[in-house]
Backbone and ligand atoms as CSV (ligand in chain L), in Angstrom:
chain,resi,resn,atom,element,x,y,z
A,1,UNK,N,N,391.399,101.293,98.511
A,1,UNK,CA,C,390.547,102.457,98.218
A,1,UNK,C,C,390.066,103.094,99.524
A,2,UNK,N,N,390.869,104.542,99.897
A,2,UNK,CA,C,390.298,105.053,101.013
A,2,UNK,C,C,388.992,106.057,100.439
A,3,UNK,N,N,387.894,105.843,101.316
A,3,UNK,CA,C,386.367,106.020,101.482
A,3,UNK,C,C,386.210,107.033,102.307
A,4,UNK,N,N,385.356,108.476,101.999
A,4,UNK,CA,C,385.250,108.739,103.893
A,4,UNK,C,C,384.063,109.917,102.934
A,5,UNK,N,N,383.097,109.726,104.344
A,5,UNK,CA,C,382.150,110.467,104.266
A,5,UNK,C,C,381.784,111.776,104.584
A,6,UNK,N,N,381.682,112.840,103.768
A,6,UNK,CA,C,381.166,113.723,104.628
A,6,UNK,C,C,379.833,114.254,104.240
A,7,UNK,N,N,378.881,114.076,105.822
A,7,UNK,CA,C,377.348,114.163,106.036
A,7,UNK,C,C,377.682,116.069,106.261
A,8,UNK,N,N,375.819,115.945,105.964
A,8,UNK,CA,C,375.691,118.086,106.136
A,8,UNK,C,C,374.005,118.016,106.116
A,9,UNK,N,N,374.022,118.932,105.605
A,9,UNK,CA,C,372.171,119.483,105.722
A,9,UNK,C,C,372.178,120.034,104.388
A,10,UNK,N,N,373.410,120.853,103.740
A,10,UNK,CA,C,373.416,121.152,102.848
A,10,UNK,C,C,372.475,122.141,102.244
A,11,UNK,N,N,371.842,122.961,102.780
A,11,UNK,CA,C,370.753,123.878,102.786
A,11,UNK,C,C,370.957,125.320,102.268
A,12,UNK,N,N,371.847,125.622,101.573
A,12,UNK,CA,C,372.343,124.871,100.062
A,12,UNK,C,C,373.888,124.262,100.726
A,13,UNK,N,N,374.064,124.068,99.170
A,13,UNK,CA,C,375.704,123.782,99.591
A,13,UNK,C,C,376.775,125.057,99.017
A,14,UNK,N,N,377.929,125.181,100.024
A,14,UNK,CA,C,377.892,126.873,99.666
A,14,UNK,C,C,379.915,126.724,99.144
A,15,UNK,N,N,380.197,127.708,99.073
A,15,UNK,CA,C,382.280,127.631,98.301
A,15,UNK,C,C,382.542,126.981,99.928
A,16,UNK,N,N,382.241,127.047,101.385
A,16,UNK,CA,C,383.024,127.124,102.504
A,16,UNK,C,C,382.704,125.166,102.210
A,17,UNK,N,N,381.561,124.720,101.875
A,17,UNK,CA,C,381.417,123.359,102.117
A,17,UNK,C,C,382.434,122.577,100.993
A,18,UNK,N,N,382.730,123.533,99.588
A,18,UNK,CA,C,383.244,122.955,97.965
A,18,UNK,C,C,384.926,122.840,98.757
A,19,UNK,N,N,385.163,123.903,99.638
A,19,UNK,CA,C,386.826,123.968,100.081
A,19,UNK,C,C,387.028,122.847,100.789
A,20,UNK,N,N,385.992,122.569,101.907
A,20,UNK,CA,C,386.579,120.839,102.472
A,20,UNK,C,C,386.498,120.331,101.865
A,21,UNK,N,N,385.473,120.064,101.036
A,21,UNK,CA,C,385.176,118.516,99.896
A,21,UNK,C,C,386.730,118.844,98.795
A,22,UNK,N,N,387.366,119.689,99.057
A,22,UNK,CA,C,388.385,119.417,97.829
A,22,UNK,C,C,389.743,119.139,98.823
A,23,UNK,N,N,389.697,119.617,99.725
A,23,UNK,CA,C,390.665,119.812,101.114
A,23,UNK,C,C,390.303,118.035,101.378
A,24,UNK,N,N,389.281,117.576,101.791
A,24,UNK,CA,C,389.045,115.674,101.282
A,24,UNK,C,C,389.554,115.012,100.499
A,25,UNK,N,N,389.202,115.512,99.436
A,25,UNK,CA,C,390.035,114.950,97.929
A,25,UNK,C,C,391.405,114.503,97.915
A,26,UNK,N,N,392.060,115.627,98.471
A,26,UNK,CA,C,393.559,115.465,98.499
A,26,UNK,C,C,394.020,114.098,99.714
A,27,UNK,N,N,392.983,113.621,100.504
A,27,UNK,CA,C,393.338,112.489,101.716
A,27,UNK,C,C,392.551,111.375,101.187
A,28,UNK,N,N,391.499,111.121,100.507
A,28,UNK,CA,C,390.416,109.873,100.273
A,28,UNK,C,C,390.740,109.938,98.740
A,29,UNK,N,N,390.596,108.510,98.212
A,29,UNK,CA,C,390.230,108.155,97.139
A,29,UNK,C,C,389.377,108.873,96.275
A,30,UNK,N,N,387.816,108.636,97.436
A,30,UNK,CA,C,386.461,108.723,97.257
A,30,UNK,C,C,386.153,109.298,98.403
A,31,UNK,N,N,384.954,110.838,97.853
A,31,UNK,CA,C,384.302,111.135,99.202
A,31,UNK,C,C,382.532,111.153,99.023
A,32,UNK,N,N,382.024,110.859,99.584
A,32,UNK,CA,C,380.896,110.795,99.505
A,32,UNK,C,C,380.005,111.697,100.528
A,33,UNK,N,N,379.671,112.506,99.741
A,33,UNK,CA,C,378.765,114.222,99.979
A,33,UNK,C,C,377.302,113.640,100.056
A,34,UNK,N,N,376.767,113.774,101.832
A,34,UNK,CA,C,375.489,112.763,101.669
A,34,UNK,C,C,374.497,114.171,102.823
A,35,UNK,N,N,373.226,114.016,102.252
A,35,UNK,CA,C,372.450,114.756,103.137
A,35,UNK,C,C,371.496,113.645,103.724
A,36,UNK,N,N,372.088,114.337,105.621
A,36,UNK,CA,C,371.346,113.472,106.481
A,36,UNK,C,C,370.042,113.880,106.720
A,37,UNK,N,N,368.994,112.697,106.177
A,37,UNK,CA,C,367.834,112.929,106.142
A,37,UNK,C,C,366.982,113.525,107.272
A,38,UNK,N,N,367.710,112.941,108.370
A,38,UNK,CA,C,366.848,112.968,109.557
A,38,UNK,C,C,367.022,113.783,110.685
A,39,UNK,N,N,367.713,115.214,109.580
A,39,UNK,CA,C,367.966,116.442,110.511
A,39,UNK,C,C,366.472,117.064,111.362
A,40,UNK,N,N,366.642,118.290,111.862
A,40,UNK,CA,C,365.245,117.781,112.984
A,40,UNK,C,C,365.063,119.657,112.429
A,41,UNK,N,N,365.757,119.965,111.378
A,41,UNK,CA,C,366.497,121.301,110.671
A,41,UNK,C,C,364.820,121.350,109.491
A,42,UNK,N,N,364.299,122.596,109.601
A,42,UNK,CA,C,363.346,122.853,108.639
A,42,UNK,C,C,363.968,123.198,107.328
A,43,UNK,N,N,364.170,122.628,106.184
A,43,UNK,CA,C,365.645,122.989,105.042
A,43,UNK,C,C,364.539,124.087,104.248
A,44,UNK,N,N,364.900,125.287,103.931
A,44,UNK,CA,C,364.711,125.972,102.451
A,44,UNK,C,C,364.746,125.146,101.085
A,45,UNK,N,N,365.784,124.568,101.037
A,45,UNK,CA,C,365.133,123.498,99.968
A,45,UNK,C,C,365.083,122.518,100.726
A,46,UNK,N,N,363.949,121.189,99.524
A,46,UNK,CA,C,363.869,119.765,99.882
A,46,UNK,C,C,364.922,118.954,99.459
A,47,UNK,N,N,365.050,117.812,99.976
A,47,UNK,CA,C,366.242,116.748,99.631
A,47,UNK,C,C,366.847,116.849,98.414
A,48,UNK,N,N,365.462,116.533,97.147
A,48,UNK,CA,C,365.691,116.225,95.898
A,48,UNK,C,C,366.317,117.574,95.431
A,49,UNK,N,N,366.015,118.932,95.796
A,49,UNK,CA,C,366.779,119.998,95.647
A,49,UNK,C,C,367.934,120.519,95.647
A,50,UNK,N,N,368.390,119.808,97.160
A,50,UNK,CA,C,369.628,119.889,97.651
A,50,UNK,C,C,370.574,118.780,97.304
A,51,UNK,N,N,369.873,117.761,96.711
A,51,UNK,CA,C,370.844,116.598,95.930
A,51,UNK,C,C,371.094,117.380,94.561
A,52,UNK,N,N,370.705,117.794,93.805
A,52,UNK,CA,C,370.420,118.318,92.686
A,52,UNK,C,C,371.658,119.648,92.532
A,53,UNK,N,N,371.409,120.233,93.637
A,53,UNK,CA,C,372.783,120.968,93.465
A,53,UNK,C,C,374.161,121.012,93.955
A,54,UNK,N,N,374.116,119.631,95.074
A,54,UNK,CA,C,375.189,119.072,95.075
A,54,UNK,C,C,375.906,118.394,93.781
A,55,UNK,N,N,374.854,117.963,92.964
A,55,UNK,CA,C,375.397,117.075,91.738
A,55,UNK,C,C,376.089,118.332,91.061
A,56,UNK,N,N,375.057,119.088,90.987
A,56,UNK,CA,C,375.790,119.990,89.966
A,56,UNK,C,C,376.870,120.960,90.671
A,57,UNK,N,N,377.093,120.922,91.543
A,57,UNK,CA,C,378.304,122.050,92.122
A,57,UNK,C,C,379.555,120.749,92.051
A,58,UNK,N,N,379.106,119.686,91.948
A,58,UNK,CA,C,380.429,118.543,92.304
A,58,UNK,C,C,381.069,117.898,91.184
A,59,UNK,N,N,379.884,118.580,89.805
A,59,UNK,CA,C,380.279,117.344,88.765
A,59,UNK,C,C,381.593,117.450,88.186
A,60,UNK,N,N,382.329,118.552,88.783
A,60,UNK,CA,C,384.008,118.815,88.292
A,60,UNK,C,C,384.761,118.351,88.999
A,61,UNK,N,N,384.438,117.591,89.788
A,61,UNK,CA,C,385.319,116.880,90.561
A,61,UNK,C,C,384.866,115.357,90.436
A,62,UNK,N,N,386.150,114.571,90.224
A,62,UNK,CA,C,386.155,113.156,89.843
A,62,UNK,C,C,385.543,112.408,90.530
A,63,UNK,N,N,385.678,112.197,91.853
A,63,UNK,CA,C,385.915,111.150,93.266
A,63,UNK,C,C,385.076,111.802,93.994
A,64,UNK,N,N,384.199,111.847,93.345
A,64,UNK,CA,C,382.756,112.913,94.390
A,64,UNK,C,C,381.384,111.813,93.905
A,65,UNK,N,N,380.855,111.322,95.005
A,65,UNK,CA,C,379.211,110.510,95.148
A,65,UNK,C,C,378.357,111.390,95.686
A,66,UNK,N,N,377.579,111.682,95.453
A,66,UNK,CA,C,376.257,112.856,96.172
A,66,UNK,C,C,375.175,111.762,96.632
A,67,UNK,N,N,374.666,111.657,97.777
A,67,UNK,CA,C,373.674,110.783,98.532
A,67,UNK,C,C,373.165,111.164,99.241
A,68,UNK,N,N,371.988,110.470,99.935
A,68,UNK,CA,C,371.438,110.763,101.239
A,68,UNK,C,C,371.005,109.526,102.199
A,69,UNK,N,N,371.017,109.985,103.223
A,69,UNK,CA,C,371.106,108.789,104.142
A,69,UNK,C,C,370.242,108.814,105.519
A,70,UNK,N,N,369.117,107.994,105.825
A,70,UNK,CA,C,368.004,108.182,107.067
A,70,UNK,C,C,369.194,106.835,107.782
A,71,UNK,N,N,369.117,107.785,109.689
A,71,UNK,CA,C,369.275,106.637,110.092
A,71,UNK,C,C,370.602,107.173,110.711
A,72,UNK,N,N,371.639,106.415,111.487
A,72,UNK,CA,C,372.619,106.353,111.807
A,72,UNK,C,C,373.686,106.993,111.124
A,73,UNK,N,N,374.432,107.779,111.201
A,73,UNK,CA,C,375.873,108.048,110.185
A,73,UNK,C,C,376.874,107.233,110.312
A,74,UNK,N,N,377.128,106.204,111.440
A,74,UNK,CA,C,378.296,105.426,111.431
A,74,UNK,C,C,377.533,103.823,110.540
A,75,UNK,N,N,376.478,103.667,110.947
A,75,UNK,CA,C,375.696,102.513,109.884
A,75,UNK,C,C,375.728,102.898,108.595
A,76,UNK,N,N,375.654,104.097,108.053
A,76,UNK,CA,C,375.848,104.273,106.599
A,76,UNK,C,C,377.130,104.507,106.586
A,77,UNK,N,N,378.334,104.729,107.269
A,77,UNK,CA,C,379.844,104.449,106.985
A,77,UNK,C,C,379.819,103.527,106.601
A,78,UNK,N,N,379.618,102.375,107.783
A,78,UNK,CA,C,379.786,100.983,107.122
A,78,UNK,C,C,379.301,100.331,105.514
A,79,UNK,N,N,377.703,101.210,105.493
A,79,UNK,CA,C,377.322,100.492,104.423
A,79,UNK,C,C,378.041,101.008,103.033
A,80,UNK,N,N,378.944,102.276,103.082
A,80,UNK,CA,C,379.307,102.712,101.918
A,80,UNK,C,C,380.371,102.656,101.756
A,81,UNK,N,N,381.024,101.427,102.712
A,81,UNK,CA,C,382.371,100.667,102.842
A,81,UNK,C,C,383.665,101.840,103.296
A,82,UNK,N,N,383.099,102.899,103.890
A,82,UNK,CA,C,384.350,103.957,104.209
A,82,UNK,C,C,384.678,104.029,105.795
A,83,UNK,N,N,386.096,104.915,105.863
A,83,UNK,CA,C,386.488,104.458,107.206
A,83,UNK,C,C,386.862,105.467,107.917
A,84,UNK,N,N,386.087,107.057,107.286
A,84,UNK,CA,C,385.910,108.362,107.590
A,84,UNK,C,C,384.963,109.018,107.317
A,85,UNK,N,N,384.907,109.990,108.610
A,85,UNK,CA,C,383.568,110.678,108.327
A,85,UNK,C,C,384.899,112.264,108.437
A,86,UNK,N,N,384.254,113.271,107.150
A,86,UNK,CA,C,385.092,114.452,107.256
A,86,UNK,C,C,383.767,115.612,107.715
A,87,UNK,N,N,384.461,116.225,108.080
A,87,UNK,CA,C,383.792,117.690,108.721
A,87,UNK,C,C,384.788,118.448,108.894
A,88,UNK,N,N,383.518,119.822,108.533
A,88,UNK,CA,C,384.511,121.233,108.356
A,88,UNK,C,C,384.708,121.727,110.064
A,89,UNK,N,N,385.435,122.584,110.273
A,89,UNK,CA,C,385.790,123.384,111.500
A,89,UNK,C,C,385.997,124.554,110.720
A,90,UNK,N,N,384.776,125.664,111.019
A,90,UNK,CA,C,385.603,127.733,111.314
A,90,UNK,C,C,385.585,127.787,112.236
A,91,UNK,N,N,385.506,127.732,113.470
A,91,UNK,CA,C,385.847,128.159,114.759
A,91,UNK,C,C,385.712,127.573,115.868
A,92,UNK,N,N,385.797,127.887,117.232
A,92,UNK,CA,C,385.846,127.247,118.165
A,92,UNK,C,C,384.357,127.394,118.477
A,93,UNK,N,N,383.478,127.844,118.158
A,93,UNK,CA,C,381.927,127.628,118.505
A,93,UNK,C,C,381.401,126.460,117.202
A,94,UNK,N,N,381.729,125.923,116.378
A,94,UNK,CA,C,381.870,124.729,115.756
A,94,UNK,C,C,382.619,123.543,117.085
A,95,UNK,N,N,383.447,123.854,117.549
A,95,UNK,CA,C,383.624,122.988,118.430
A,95,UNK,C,C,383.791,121.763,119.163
A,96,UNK,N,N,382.852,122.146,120.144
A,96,UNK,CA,C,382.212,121.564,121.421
A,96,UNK,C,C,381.195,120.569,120.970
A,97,UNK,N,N,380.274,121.147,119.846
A,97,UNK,CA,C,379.262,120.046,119.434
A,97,UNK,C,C,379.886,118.919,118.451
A,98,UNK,N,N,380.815,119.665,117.265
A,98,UNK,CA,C,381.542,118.061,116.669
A,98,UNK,C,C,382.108,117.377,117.397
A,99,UNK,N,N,383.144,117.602,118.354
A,99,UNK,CA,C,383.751,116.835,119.644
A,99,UNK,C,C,382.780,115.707,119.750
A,100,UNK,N,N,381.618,116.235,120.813
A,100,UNK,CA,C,380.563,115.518,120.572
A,100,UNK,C,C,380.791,114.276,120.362
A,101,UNK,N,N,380.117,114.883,118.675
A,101,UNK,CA,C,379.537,113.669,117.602
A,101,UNK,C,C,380.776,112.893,117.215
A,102,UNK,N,N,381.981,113.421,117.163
A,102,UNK,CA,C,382.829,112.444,117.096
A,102,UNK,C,C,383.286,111.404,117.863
A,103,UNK,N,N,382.593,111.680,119.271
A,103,UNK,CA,C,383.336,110.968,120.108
A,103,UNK,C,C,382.434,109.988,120.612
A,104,UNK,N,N,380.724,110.500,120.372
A,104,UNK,CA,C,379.855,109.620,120.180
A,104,UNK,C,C,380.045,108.364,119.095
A,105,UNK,N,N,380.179,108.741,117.777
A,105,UNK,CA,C,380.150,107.997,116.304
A,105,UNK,C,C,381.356,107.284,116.883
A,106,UNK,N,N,382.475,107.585,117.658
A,106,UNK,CA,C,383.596,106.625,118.141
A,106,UNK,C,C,383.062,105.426,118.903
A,107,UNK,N,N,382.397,106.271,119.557
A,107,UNK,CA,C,381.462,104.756,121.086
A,107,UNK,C,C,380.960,103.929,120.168
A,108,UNK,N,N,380.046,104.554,119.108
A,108,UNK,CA,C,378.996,103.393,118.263
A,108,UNK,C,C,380.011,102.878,117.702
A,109,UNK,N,N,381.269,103.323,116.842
A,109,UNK,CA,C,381.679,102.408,115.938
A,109,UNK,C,C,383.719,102.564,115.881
A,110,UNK,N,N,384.163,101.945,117.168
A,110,UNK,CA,C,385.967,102.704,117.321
A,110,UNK,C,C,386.207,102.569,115.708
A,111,UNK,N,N,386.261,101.796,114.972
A,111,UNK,CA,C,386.435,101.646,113.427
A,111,UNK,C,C,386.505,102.678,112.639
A,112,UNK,N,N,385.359,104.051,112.853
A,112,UNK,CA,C,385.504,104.819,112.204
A,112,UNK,C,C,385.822,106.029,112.741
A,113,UNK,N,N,386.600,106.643,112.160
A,113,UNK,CA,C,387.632,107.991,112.371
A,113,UNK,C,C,386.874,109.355,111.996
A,114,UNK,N,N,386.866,110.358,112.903
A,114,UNK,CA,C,386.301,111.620,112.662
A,114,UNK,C,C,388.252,112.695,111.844
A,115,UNK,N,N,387.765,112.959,110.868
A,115,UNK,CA,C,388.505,113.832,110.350
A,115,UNK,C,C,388.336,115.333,110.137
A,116,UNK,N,N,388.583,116.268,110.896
A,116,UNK,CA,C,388.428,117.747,110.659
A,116,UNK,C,C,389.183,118.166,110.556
A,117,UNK,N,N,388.577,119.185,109.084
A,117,UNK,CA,C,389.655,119.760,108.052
A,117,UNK,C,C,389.275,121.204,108.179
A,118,UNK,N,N,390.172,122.542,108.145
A,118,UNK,CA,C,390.124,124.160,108.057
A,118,UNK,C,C,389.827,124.831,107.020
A,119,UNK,N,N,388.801,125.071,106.597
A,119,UNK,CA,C,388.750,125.839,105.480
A,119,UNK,C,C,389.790,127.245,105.387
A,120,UNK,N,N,390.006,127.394,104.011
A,120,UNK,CA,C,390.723,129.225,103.792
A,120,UNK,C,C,389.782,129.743,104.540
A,121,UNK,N,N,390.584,130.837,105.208
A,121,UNK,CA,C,390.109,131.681,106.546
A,121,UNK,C,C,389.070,132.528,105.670
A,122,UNK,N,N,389.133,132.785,103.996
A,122,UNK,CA,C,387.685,133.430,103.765
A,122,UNK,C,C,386.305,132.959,104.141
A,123,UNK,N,N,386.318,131.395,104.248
A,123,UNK,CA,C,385.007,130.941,104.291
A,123,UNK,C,C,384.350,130.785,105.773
A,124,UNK,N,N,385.713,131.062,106.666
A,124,UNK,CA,C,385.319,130.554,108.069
A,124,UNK,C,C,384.094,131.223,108.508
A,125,UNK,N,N,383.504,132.641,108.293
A,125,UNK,CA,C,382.320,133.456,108.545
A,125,UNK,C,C,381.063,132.896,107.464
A,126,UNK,N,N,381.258,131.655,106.613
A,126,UNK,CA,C,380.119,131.751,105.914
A,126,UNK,C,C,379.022,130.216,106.604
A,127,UNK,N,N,378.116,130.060,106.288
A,127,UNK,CA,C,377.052,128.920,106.682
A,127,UNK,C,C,376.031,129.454,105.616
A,128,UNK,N,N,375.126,128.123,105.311
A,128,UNK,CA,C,374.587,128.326,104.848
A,128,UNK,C,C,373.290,128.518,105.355
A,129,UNK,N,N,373.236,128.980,106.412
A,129,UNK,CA,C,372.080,129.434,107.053
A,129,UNK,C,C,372.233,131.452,106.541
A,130,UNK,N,N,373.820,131.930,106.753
A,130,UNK,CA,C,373.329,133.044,106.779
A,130,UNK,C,C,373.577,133.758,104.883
A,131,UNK,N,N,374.020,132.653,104.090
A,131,UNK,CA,C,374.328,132.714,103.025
A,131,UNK,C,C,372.005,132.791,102.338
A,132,UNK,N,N,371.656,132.287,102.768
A,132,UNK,CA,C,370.151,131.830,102.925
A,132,UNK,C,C,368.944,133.467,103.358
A,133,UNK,N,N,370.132,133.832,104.490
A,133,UNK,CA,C,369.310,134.992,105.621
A,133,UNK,C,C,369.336,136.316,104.053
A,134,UNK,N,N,370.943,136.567,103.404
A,134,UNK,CA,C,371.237,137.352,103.017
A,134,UNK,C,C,370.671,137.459,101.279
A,135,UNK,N,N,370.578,136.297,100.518
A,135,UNK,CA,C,369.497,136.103,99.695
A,135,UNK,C,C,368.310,136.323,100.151
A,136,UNK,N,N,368.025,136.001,100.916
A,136,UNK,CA,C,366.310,136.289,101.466
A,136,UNK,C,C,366.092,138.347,101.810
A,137,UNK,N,N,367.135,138.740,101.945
A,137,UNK,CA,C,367.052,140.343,102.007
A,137,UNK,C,C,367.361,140.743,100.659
A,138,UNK,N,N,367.791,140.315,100.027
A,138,UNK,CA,C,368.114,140.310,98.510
A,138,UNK,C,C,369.617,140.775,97.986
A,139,UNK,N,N,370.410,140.599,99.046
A,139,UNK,CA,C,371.739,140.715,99.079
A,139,UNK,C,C,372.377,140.240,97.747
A,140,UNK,N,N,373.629,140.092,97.286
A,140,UNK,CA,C,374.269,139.362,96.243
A,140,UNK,C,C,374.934,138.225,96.941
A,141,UNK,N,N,375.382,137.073,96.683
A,141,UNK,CA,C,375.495,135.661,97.156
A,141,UNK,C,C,376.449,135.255,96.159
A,142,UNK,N,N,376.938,136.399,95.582
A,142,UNK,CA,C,378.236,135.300,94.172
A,142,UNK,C,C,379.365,135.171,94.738
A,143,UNK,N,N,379.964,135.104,95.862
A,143,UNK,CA,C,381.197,135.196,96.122
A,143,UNK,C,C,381.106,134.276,97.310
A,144,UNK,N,N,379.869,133.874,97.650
A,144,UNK,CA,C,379.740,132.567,98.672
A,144,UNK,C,C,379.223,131.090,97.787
A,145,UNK,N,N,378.425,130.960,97.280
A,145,UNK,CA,C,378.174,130.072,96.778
A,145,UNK,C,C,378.056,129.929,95.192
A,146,UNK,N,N,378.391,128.214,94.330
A,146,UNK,CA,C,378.287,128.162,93.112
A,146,UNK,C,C,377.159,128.553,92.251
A,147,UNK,N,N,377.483,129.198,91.135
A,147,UNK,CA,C,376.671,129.775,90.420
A,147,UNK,C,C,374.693,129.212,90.295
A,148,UNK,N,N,374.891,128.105,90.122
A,148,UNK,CA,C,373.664,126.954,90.185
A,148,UNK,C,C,373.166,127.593,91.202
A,149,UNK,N,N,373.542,127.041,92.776
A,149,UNK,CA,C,372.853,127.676,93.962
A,149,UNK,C,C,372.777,129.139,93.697
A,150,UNK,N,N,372.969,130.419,93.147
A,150,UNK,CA,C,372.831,131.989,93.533
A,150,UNK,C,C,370.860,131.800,92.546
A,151,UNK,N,N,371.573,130.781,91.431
A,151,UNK,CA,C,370.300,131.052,90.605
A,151,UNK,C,C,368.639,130.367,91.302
A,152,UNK,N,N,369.362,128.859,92.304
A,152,UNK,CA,C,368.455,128.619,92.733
A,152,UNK,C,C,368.092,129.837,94.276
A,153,UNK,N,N,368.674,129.870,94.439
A,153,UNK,CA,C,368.013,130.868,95.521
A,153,UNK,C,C,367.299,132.225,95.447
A,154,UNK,N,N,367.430,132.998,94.270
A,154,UNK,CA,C,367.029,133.430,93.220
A,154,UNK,C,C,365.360,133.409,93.300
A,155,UNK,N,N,365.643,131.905,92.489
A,155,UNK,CA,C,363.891,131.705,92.100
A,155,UNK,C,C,363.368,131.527,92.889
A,156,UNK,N,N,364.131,130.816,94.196
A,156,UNK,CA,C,362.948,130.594,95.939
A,156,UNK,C,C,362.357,131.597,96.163
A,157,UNK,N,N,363.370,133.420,96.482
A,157,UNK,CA,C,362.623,134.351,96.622
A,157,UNK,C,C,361.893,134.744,95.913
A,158,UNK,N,N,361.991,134.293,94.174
A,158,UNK,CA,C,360.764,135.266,93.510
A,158,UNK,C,C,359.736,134.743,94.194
A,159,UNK,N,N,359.457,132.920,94.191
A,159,UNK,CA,C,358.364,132.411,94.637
A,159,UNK,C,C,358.023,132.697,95.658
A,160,UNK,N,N,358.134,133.243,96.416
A,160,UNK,CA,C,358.216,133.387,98.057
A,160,UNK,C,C,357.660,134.855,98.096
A,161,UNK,N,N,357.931,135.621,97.339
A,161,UNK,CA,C,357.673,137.082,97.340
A,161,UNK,C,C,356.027,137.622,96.500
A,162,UNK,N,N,356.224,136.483,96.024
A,162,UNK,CA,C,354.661,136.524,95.284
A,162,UNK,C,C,353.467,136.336,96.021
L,1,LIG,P1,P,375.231,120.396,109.585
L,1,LIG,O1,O,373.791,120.759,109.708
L,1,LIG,O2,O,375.537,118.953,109.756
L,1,LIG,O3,O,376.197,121.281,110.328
L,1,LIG,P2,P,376.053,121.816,107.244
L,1,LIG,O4,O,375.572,121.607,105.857
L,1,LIG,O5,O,375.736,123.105,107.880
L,1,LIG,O6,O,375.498,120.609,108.055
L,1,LIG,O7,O,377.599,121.555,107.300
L,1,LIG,C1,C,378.171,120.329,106.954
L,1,LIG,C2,C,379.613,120.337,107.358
L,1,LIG,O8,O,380.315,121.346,106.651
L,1,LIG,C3,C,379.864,120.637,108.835
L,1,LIG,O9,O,380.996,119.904,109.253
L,1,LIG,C4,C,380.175,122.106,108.857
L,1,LIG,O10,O,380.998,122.440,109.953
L,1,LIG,C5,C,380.938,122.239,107.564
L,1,LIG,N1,N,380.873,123.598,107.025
L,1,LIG,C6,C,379.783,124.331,106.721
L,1,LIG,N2,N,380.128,125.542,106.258
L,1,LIG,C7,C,381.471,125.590,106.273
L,1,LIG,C8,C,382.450,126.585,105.949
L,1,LIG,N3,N,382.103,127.799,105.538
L,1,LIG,N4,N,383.745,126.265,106.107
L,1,LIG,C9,C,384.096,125.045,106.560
L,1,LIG,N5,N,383.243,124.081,106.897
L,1,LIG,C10,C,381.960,124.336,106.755
């Protein structure tokens, strides 16, 4: 049973994050979609939020675990018995910083393998930072993210506007 993780912030989770997790699918058994707790990232939603619509943007897909994890990402590899961590790449300013972390998470643990996968060149311009910016101006958001997230982002601004 190949295992492999892929960590995010997930702030929401948007179609550019649903294309790797299925672009995963096709290489792992099992992937496990986990938000790292101990981003240093102020999130629009909270954890339980952003677990909540991971469940529900994932529940059509078989071989999908939704989690979260404080602490190390190569210590929760180990603990969730997998022997990959996946991450997306749109461009070369994505980069320099996964390099990085991959080559760090290599020092802590040679065992586990950094895998980066290309999304369809539609999603390469999306994040969910500016998927977030453009709901917050009151833009339309249906053609970036699953239906669940347009509605939750939705109700953030009514609340927010009040
Ligand atoms: P992080 O804060 O760790 O970057 P994100 O939730 O922003 O978390 O992203 C999680 C992973 O998904 C990262 O590897 C990121 O590069 C990737 N990703 C985010 N948006 C896209 C997209 N539109 N296309 C491909 N990969 C993406």
């Amino acid at each position: 049973m190949k295992i492999a993780i892929y960590p995010g912030t997930f702030d929401p989770v948007t179609n550019g994050h649903l294309d790797i997790l299925e672009r995963a699918l096709k290489l792992f058994d099992r992937v496990v979609v986990t938000i790292a707790r101990n981003s240093a990232k102020n999130p629009l939603f909270s954890e339980e939020e952003r677990l909540e619509l991971l469940r529900e943007a994932t529940k059509k897909y078989g071989a999908v675990d939704v989690d979260s994890f404080q602490g190390l990402l190569v210590d929760y590899v180990r603990t969730r018995k997998a022997t990959a961590i996946v991450r997306g790449l749109r461009a070369m300013t994505d980069f320099e910083f996964e390099l990085q972390m991959a080559l760090m998470n290599r020092k802590l643990d040679e065992r586990v393998e950094t895998v980066f996968l290309m999304p369809n060149e539609r999603y390469t311009y999306l994040s969910s930072n500016i998927v977030r910016e453009i709901a917050r101006l009151g833009g339309d958001v249906r053609n970036f993210v699953p239906p669940v997230v347009r509605k939750a982002l939705a109700a953030k601004n009514r609340g927010t506007s009040r």
